[in-house]
C-alpha positions as CSV (number, residue, x, y, z in Angstrom):
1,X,7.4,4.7,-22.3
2,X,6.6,1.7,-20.9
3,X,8.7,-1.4,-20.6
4,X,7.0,-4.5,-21.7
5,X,4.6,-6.1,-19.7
6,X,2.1,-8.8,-18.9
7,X,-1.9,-8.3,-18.6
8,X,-3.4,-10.3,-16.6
9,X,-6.7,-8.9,-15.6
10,X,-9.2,-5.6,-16.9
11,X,-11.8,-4.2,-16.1
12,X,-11.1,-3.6,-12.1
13,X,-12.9,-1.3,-9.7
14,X,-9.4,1.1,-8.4
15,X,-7.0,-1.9,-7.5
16,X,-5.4,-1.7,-4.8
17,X,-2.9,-3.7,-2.1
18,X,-1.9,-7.1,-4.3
19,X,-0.9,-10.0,-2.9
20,X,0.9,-12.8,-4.5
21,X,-0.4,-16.3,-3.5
22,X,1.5,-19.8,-2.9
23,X,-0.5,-21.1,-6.2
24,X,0.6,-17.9,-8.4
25,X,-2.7,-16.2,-8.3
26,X,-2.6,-12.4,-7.2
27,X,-5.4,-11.1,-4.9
28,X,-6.0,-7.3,-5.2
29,X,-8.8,-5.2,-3.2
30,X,-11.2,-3.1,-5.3
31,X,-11.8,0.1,-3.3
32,X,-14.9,1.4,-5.2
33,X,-16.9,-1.3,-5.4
34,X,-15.9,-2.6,-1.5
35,X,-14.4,-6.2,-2.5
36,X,-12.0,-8.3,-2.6
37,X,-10.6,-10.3,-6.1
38,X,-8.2,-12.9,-6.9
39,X,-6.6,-13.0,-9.9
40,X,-5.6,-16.5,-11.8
41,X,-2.3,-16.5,-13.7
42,X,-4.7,-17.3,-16.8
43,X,-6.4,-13.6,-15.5
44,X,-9.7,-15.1,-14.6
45,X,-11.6,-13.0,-11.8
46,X,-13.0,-14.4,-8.7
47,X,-14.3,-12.2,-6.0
48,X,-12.9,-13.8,-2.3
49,X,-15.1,-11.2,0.3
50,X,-17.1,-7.8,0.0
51,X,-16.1,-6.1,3.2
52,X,-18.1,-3.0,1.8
53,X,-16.6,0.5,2.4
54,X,-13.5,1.1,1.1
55,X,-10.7,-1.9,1.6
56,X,-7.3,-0.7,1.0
57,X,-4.4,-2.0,1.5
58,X,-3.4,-5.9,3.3
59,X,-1.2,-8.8,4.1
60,X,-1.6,-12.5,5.3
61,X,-1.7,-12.8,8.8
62,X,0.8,-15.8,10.8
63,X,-3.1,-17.9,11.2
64,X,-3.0,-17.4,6.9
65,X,-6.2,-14.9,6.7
66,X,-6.0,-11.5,5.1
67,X,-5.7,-8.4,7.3
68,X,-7.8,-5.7,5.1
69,X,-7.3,-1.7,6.0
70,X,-10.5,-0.5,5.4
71,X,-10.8,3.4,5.0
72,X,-14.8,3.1,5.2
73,X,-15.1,4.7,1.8
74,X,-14.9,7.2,-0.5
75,X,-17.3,10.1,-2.4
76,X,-15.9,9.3,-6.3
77,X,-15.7,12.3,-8.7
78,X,-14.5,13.6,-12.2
79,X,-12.1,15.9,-13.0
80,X,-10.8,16.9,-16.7
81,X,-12.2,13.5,-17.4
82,X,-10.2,11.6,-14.6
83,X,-12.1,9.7,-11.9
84,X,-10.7,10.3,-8.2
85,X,-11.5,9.4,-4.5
86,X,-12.6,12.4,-2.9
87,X,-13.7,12.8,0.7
88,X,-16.2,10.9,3.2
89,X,-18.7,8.1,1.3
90,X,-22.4,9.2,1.8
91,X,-22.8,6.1,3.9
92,X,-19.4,6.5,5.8
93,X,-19.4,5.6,9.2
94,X,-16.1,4.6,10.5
95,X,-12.8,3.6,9.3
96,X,-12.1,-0.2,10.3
97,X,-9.3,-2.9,10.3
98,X,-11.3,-6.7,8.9
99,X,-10.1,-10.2,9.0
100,X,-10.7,-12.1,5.9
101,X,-11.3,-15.6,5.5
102,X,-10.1,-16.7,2.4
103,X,-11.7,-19.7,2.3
104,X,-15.2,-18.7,3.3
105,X,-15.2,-15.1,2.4
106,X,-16.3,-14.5,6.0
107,X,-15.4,-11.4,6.9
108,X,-14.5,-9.8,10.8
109,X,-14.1,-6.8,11.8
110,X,-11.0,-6.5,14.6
111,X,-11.1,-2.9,15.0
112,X,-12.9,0.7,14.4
113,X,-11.3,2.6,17.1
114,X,-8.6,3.3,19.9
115,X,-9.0,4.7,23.1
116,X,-12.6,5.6,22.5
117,X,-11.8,7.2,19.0
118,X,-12.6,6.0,15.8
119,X,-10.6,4.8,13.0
120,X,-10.9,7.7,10.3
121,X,-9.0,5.7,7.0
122,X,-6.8,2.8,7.7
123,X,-4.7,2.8,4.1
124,X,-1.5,0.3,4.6
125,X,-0.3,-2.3,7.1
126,X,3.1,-4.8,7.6
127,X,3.3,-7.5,9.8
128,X,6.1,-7.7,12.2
129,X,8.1,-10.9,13.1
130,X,6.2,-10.8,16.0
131,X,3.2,-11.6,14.9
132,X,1.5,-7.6,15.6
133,X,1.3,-5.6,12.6
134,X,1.6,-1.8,12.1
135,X,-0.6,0.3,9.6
136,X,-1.6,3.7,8.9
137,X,-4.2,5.6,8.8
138,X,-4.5,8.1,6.5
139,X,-7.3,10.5,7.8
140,X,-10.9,11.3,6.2
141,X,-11.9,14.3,4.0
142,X,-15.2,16.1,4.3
143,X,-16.3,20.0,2.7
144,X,-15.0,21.5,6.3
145,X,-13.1,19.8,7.7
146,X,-10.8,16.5,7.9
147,X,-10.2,13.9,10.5
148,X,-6.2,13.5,11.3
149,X,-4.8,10.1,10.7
150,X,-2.0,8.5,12.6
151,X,0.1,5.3,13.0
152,X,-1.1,1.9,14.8
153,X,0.4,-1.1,16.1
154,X,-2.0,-4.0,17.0
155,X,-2.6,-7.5,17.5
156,X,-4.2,-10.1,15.3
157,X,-6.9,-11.6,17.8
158,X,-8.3,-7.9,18.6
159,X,-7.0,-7.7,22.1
160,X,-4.7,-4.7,21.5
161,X,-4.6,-1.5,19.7
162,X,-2.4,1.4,20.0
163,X,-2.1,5.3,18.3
164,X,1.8,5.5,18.0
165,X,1.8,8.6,16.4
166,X,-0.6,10.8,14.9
167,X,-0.3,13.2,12.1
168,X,-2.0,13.8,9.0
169,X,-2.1,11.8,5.9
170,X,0.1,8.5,6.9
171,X,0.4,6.5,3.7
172,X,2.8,3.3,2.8
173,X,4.9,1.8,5.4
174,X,7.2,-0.6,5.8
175,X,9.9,-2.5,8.1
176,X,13.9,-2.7,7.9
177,X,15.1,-6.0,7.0
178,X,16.0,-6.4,10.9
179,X,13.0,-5.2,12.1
180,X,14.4,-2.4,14.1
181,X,13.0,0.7,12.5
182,X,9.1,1.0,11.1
183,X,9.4,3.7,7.6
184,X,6.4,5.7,6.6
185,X,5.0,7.9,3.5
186,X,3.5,10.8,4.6
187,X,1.1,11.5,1.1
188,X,0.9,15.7,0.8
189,X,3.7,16.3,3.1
190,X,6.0,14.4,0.3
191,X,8.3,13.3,3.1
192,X,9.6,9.9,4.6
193,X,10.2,9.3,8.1
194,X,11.9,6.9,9.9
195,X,11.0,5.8,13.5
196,X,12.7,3.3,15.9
197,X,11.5,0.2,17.4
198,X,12.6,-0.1,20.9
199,X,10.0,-3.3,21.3
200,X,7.3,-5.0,20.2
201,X,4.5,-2.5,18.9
202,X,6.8,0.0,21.2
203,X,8.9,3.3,19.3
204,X,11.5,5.0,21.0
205,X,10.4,8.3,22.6
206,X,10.8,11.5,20.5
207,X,12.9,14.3,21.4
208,X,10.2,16.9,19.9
209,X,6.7,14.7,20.0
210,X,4.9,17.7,17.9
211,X,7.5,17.1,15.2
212,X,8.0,13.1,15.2
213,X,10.5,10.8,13.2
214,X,13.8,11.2,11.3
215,X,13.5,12.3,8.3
216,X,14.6,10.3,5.7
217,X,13.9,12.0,2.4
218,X,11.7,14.4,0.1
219,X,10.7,15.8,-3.1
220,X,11.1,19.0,-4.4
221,X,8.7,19.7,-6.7
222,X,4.6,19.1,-6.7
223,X,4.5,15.1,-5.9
224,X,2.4,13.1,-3.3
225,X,4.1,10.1,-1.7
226,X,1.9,6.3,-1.7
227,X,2.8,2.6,-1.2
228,X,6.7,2.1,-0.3
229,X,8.2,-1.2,-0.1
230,X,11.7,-2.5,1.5
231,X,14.5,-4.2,-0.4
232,X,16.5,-6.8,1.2
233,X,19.4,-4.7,1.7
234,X,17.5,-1.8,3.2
235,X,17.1,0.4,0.5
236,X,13.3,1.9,0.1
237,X,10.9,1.5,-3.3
238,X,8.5,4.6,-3.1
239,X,5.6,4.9,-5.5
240,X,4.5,8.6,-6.3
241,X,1.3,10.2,-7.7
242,X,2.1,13.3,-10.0
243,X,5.7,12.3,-11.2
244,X,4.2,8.7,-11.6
245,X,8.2,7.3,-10.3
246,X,9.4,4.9,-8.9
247,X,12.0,6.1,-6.6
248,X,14.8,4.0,-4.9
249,X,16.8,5.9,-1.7
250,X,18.6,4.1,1.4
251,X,16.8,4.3,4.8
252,X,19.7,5.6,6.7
253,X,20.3,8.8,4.8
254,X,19.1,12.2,4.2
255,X,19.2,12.5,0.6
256,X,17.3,13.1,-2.6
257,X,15.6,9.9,-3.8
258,X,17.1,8.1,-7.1
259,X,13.9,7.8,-9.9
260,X,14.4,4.4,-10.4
261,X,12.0,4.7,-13.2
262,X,9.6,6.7,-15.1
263,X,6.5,6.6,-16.9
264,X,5.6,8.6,-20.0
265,X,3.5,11.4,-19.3
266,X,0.9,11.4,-21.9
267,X,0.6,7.3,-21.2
268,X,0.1,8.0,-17.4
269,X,-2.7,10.8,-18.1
270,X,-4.3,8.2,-20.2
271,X,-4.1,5.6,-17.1
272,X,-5.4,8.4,-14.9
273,X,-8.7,9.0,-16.9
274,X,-10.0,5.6,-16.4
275,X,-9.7,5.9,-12.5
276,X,-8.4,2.7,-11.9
277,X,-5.4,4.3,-9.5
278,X,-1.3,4.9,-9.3
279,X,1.2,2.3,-9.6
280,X,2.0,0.1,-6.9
281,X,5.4,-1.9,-5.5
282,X,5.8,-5.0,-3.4
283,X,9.5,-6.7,-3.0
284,X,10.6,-10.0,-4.3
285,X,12.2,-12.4,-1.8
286,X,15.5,-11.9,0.0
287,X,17.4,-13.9,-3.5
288,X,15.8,-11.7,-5.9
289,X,18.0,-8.4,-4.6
290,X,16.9,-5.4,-5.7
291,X,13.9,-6.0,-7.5
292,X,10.3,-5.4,-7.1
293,X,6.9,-6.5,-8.6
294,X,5.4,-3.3,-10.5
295,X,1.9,-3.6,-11.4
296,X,-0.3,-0.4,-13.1
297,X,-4.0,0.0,-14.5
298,X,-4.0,0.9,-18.3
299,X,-7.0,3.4,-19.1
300,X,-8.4,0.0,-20.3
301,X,-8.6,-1.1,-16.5
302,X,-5.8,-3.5,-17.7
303,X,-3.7,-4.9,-15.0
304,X,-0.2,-4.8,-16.5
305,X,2.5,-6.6,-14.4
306,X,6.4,-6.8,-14.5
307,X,9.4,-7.0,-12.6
308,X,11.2,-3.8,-11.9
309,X,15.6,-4.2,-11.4
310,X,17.0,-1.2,-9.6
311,X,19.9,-1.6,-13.4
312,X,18.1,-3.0,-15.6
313,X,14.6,-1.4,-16.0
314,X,11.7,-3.6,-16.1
315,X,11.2,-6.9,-17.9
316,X,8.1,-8.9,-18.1
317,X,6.8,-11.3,-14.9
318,X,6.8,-14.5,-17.0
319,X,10.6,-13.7,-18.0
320,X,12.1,-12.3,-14.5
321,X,11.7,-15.0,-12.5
322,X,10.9,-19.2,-12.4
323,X,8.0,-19.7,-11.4
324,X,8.8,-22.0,-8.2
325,X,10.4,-18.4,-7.2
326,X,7.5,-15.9,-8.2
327,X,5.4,-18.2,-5.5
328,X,7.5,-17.1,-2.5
329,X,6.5,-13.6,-3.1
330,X,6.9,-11.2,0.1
331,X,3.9,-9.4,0.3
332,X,3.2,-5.9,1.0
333,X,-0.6,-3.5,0.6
């Protein structure tokens, strides 16, 4: 069953990619109708930029705009009464990374391909302390075929753009608190790798390219792998479609992941019919060890928010933290 919780907003379009602002609003992208919202603590609604297509995930930036994944869109469908993204929009044309202006709305694209290929369906990024961010991209779906995805590291002015790795369905990612090895989801493969960072934007060369990264950790049964997030002492928060977990596993080992909490099955069906998406994770700051911000869409298209603690379960935002505290959120899509 569920903990108890906080709603704060209904009624929105498959959120995805929160993140917590400085005056304790909460903006979230709406992938189906192509914009961007922010939420007011008092749940109010105010829509900040429609990119169009399909924006993801996304993170502030060092200049203080948003850094939108935009996977260009999706074809939305019913089955057994749930709503789901399916493959390629009718009107698809490219996968694309956007700078947002929060103030203005304005929006810019940065990207839509590398080395004379296009973008197929950017899903997740992470700044560095560098200034670059990394983000995935986790391919595109059509009746006969599907684009591969891959892993990016680029520059925030558009001057640079590079395919680290490619591979299929690239999901969440994340950094180590030191910034020395990039983690990533890979969504049907059910796996996390690990890869090192040797530089900037630069991963250590693999000793067997075709099969690239360390493997961290997997799941046994029939679960698909989204949005991870990194704790302050390393440890890695992975959100999963199926079992509807939370799971909580270190980055350095090879090991089964802990469930660090579950949702009741006949609720989470019930959430699944009104298409609004999976749960989702982002970390509280370095003094809040070990706990996350857990937000999941009711069948209502509720919004419900609450802090997650690796011991003690969830307890409600309002409760888990002072407020001067909740506004120095970290923020990860």
């Amino acid at each position: 069953t569920f903990h108890p919780h906080t709603i704060i907003a209904e009624g929105l379009g498959f959120p995805e990619g929160p993140v917590a602002m400085a005056d304790g609003s909460v903006l979230v992208v709406e992938i189906r109708p192509g914009r961007i919202t922010r939420i007011t603590p008092d749940g109010r609604k105010e829509v900040v930029a429609t990119p169009g297509g399909g924006p993801n995930g996304m993170a502030v930036g060092p200049d203080g705009a948003l850094y939108v994944c935009n996977n260009g869109g999706f074809e939305w469908y019913e089955q057994d009464g749930i709503l789901l993204p399916g493959g390629a929009a009718a009107d698809y044309a490219t996968g694309r990374i956007e700078r947002v202006d929060i103030a203005t709305g304005k929006v810019e694209r940065l990207y839509d391909s590398c080395d004379g290929v296009k973008l197929s369906g950017p899903n997740d990024i992470v700044f560095d302390a560098h200034g670059g961010f990394y983000f995935t991209d986790l391919g595109k779906h059509y009746a006969h075929h599907s684009d591969h995805g891959a892993i990016y590291h680029a520059l925030p002015d558009g001057s640079r753009i590079t395919r680290l790795i490619s591979g299929p369905d690239f999901n969440g990612i994340g950094l180590s608190p030191d910034g020395r090895t990039l983690y990533a989801a890979s969504t049907v493969r059910r796996v996390v790798l690990a890869f090192d960072i040797v530089a900037p934007g630069v991963l250590a060369p693999e000793p067997l390219p075709a099969v690239p990264g360390r493997f961290v950790t997997t799941w046994a049964n029939k679960t698909y792998l989204d949005s991870l997030a990194i704790e302050a002492d390393g440890h890695i928060a992975q959100a999963t479609l199926g079992q509807q977990d939370l799971s909580r596993f270190a980055g350095h080992r090879s090991r089964w992941p802990h469930r660090a909490g579950h949702a009741d099955r006949k609720r989470r069906h019930h959430q699944h019919r009104s298409g609004h998406g999976e749960p989702g994770i982002f970390p509280l700051p370095r003094s809040a060890h070990h706990q996350h911000l857990l937000w999941r869409r009711g069948h209502d298209g509720r919004l419900r928010v609450s802090v997650h603690h690796r011991e003690t379960g969830e307890v409600p935002l309002a409760a888990a933290r002072p407020e001067a505290e909740l506004q120095r959120l970290r923020t990860w899509a």
